[in-house]
N, C-alpha and C positions, 0 to 999 in steps of 0.2 A: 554649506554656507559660504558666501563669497567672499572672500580675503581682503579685497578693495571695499575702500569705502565706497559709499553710493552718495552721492549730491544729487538730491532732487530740487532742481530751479524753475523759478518762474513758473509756478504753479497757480491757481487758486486752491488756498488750502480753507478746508472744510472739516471746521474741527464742530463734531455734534454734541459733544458735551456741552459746550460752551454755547452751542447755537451761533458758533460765528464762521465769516468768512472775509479770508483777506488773499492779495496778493503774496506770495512770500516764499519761503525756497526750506527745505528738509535736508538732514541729513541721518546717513542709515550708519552704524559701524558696527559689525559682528549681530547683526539681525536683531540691534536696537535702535529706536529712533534715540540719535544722540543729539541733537540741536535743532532749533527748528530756528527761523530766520525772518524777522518782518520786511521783507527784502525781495527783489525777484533776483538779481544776481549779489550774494554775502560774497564779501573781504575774505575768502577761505583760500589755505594751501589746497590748489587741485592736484599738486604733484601726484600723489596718491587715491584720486576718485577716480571712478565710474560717475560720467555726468550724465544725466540725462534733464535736456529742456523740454517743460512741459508745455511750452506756447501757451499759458496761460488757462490749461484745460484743469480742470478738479479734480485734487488729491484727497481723496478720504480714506479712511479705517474701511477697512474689507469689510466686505458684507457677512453677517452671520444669519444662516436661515434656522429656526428653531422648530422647524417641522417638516421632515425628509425620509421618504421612503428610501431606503439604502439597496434593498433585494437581499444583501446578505446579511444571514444562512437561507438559505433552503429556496431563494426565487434567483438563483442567477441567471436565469433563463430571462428574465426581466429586467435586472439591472444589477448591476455589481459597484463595488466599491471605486475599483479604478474607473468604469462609465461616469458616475458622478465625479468624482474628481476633474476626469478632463472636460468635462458639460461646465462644473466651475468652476473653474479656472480661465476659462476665457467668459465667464460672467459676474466676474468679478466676486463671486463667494469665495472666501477663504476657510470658512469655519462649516458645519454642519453639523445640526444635530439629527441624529435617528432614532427614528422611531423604532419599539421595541415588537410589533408585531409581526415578526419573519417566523423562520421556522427550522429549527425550535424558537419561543419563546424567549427573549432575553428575561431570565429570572434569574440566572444561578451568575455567582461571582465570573466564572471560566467562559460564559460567554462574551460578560463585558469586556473581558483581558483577551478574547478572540479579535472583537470589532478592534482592538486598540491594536492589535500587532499587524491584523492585516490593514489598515490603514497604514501604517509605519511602512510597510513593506508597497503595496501599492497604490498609495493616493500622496499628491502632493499638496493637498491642502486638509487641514484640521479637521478628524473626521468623532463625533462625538456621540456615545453611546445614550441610547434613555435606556431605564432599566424600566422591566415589569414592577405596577403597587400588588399584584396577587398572582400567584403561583396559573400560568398558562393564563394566564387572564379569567380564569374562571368565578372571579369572585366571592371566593372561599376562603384562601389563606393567604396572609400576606407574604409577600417576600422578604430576604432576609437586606431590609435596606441599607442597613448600617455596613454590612459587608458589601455591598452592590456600590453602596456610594464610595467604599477605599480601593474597590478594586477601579475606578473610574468614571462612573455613572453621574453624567450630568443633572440629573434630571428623572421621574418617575412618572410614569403611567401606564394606565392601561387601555390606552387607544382608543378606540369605538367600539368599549364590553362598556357597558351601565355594571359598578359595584350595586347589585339592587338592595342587599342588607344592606339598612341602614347603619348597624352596630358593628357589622365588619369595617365598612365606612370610615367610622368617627376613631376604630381603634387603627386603622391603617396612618389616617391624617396624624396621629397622635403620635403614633410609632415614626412616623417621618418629621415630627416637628423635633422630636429627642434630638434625632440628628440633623436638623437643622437642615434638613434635605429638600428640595426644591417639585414641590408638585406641576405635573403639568398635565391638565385631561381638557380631554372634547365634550363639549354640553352634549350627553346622549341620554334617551331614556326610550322605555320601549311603546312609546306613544307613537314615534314615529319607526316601530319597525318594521311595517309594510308598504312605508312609501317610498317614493321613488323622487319628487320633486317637490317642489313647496307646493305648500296647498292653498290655491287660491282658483279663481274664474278660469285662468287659463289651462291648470291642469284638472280641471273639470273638461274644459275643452277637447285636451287631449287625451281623455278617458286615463287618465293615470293616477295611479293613487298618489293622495298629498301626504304630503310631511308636514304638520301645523306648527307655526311658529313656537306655540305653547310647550309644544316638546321640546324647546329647546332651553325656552325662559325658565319652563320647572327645571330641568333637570341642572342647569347652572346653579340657580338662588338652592335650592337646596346643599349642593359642594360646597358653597359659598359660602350659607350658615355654618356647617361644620369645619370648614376650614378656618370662618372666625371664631366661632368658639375652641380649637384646637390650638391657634397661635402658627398655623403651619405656611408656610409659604405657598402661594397657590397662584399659579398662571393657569388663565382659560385660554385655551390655546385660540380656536377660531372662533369668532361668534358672527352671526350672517343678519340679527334684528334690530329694530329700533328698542326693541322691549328690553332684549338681554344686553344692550348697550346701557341702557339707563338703570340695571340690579347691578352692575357692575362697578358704575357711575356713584350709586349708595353705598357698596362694600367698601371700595376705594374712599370714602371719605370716612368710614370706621377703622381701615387698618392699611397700614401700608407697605406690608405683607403681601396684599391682593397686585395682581398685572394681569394684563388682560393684552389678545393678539387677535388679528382679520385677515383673511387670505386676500392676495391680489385679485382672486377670482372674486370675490363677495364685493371688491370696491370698484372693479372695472365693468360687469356684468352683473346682467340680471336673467330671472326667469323667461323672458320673452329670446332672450339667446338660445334658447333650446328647439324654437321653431318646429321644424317638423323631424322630430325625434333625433334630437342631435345626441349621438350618444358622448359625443366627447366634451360635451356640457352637463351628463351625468355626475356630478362631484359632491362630496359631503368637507360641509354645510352644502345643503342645496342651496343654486343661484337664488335668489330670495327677492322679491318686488321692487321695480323702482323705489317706490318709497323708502325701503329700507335701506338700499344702495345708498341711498342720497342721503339719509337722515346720518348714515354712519359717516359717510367722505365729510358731509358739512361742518364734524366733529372732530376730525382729524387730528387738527389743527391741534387740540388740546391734547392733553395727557389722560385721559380715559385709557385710550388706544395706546399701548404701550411699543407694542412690536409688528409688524406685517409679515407675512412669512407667503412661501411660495406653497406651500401646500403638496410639494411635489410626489406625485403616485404613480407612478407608471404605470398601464396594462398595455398587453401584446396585442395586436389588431385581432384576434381570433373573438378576444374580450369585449372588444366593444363595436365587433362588427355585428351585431344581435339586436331583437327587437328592444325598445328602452328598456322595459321593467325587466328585459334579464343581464343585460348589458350591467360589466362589472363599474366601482364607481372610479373615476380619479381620474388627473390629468397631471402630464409632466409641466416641471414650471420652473425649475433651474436657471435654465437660460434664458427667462424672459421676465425673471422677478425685477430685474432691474431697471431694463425699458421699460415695462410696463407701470412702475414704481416711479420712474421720472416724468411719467405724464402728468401725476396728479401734482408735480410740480409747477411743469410748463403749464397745465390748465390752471395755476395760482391758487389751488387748493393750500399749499404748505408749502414753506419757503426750503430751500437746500438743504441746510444743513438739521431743519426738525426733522426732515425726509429720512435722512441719513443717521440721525438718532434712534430714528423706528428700526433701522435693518442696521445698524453696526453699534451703537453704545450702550440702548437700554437691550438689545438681548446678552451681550456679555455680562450685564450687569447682572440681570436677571439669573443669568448660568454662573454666576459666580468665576466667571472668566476676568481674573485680575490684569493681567498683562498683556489684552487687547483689546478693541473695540475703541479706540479714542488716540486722537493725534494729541500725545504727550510725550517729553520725554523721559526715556527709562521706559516705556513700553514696546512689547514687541512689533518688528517692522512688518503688519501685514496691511498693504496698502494698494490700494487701486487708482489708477490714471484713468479716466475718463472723459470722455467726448459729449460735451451733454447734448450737444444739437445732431450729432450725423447720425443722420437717416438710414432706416432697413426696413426690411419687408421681411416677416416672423414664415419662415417656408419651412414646412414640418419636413419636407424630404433630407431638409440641410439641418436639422439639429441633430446635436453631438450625440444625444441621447440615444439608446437603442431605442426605445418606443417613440412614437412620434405623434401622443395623443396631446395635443395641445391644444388649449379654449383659446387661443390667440392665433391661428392658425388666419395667414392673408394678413394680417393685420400689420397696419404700417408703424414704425417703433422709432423713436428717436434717444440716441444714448447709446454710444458702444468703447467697449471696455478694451482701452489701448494698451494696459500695463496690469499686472497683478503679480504682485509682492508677495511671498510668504516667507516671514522671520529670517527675513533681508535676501531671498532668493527670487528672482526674477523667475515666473514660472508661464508665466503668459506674458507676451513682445508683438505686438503690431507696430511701432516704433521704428523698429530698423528694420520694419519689411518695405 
């Protein structure tokens, strides 16, 4: 931690709690924000700062992404902890949570106290474990949550397994409302296990089997029923329809317990992105109809949508060099949650700072992360300087990533991340380059 205070001036600060934004200047002291300033340059002793002028570019709460392929255990051949790390850190993520499907399984206490020491050791930004809700994901036995959650465990699920007992289901939700533990699952059900993309006219077209919206709408409203009847905390992680938008839109006005999250991929693309067998537009939730792109982005706006997340999955080119239906699923999306994230601003979809709500205040909130995600004082300093207009071109040879399967690939981005803060350490500098 940096010994000198930090003065951050002349910012636009972008506070998403509050949904506002002003001119005005921060200060950091021992990796808290200690004052913040309606001001671009504050009356302050600088004898003792680290100044940096922000030319009036935007200070917000680092980004938190709540759904992240990490590789480890068992794929580092794929991606490792320290790769994410420095992928964000210069995209302005500070936080991450992982997904619990590596290999082994995060179930037992000693895994999650694994993910936490090696982030300690090689990541410089906040690295956060989900634990398994059933022993291997199998659907059978729950895990032991209450232990998962002391040893560090943000967060529970079991990825892309459908729990299909129902009654293991309702006693897993139940067993994690005790401990007041935080659900987080993908609408799956085995309706769509043989497909491959949505299923509509065009994957007719391209003789591929669909994936029918319905499998998705069931498999939510039913989690949804048992997680209101259980009282338990329940995020749906990505949802790709207008259907499962609007059972969502119902829970959420029975309990307020319920959050709901949309990958960049589901609000920037559609199924017609896949053209002629694109495999790096293979991703679950599949790309899903104009229609439904648009009926979700139109709704943004509101609080249905609670968090956007990158979705990020890496595979190795051997993966998705294959014909579609055996081509593995996912794409990286770390470094491009942000650009891509600021478009639907500059397109006047959502104003800055609700933007900044979706990827920095309501998922801390959501993970129960007290002492970040909002410019306040007495919270921790992880913050990001941003550029909202300068321009890039998204070039998979040049991201930090090992894999370079990205749906945004050519694509021209606006928004780059000049400064990233973690609990007052400057850890990413284009500044003083």
């Amino acid at each position: 931690m940096t010994k000198k205070k930090l003065l951050i001036k002349n910012a636009l600060l972008v506070d998403p709690k509050n949904e506002m934004e002003f001119i005005g200047s921060l200060l950091v002291e021992k990796g808290i924000i200690k004052e913040i300033f309606n001001k671009p340059s504050p009356n302050y002793d600088i004898s003792d700062c680290k100044i940096i002028d922000c030319k009036k570019n935007a200070l917000s709460p680092g980004l938190i992404d709540m759904w992240v392929f990490a590789g480890e255990p068992g794929y580092e051949h794929i991606e490792t902890i320290e790769d994410i790390s420095n992928a964000a850190k210069a995209s302005g993520i500070t936080s991450i949570a992982c997904r619990p499907d590596t290999n082994p399984i995060i179930d037992e206490a000693e895994l999650v106290q694994y993910i936490i020491r090696k982030s300690e050791d090689k990541s410089q930004i906040n690295i956060l474990p989900i634990a398994a809700l059933t022993k291997k994901h199998e659907g059978k036995n729950m895990t032991e949550i209450g232990l998962l959650k002391e040893a560090g465990a943000v967060g529970f699920s079991d990825a892309y397994n459908e729990i299909n007992n129902t009654n293991i289901l309702k006693n897993v939700f139940t067993y994690a409302s005790n401990f007041n533990a935080q659900i987080m699952q993908l609408p799956v059900s085995d309706l769509d296990k043989f497909g491959v993309m949505n299923e509509s006219e065009i994957s007719m077209r391209l003789g591929l089997p669909g994936i029918a919206k319905i499998s998705e709408t069931i498999a939510l409203e039913r989690e949804l029923r048992i997680a209101h009847h259980t009282k338990v905390k329940y995020h749906s992680m990505c949802i790709s329809t207008s259907e499962s938008y609007d059972v969502v839109n119902k829970f959420k006005d029975m309990s307020d317990k319920i959050t709901c999250g949309v990958s960049i991929n589901n609000l920037k693309l559609n199924e017609n992105d896949i053209a002629a067998y694109r495999t790096f537009f293979k991703v679950k939730p599949p790309l899903r109809s104009e229609n439904d792109r648009s009926y979700i982005l139109e709704n943004l706006n509101n609080d249905t949508i609670d968090i956007i997340t990158s979705n990020h999955e890496p595979q190795g080119t051997e993966s998705k060099r294959l014909p579609f239906e055996e081509a593995a699923y996912g794409a990286v999306g770390i470094e491009t949650l942000l650009a891509a994230s600021l478009s639907l601003y500059h397109e006047g979809y959502i104003s800055l700072s609700k933007l900044m709500k979706k990827i920095s205040y309501n998922p801390a909130k959501i993970l129960n992360l007290e002492n970040t995600g909002s410019l306040e004082v007495g919270k921790k300093a992880d913050l990001i300087l941003v550029d909202l207009d300068q321009p890039w071109v998204c070039d998979a040879d040049k991201l930090t990533t090992k894999c370079k399967n990205t749906t945004f690939e050519n694509q021209k981005m606006q928004g780059r991340v000049l400064l990233t803060i973690v609990n007052g350490n400057i850890i990413h500098n284009l500044i003083d380059q």
